[in-house]
C-alpha positions in Angstrom: 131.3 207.2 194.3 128.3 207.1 192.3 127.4 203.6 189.8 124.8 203.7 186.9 124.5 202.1 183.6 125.5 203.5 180.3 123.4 202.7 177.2 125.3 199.8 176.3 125.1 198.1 179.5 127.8 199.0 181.1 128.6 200.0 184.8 130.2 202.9 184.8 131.8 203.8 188.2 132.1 207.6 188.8 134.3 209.1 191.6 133.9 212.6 192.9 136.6 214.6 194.6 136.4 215.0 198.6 138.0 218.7 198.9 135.0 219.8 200.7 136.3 217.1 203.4 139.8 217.9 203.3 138.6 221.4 204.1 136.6 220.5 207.1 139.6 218.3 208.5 141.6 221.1 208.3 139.5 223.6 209.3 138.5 221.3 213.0 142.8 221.1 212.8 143.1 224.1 212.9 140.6 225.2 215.9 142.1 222.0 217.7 145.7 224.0 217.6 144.5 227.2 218.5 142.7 225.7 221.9 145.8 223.9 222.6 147.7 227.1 222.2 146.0 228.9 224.6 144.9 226.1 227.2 149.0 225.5 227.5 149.3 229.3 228.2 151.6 229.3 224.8 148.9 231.6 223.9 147.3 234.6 225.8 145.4 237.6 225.7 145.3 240.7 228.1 142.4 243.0 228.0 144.1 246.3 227.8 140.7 248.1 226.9 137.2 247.4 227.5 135.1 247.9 224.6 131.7 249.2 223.9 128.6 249.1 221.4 128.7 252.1 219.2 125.6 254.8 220.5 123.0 255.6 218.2 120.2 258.3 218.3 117.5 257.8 216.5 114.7 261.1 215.3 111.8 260.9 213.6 109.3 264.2 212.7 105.3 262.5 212.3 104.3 262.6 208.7 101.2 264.0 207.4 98.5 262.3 205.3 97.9 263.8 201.6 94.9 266.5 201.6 92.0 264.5 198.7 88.8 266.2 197.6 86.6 263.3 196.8 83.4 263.6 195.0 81.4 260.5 195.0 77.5 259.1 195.1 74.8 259.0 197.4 73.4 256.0 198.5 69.8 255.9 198.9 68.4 252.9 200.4 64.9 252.2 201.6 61.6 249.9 200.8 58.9 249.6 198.5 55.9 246.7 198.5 56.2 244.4 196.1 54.0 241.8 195.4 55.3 237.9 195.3 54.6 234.3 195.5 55.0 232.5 198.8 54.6 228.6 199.1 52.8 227.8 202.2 53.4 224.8 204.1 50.8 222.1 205.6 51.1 219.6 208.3 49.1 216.7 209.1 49.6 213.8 211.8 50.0 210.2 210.6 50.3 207.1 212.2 53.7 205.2 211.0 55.7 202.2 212.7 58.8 203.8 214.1 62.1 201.1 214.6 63.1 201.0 218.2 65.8 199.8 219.9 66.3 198.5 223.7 68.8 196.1 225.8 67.3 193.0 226.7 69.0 191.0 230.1 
């Protein structure tokens, strides 16, 4: 059952059917008679045959890749000098205070 609330405030109650449970009690019915069946020996089955998978054989020829003629570009690489600006870096020592930290007993 489902309950929600129309636009005028009331509670409208809606039921919905249960055949998908009627089916599944009737369906595990079902299997329960069939086991019964064959577990009193009203049921039984004799092998008369043995069975087998069906045999396949499977061929396959290789393929062949597509003949291309493909023109394209040379690539040329190499160097020439250039000239360009390079910062340079300094260094100097300084005396600071450094923090430092230590266990006292």
């Amino acid at each position: 059952m489902a309950n929600y609330t129309d636009e005028n405030g009331r509670v409208v109650v809606e039921r919905r059917s249960g055949a998908g449970t009627v089916i599944g009690v009737l369906v595990a019915l079902a299997v329960v008679v069939v086991v019964v069946l064959f577990a009193t020996g009203f049921w039984s089955a004799n092998v008369t045959k043995e069975g087998s998978l069906p045999s396949i054989k499977v061929e396959a020829q290789g393929g062949e890749l597509p003949k291309v003629d493909v023109d394209s570009k040379k690539i040329v690489v190499g160097t020439t000098q250039q000239t360009v600006d390079v910062p340079t870096v300094e260094t100097k020592k300084t005396k600071i205070d450094v923090p430092t930290v230590g266990v006292k007993n």
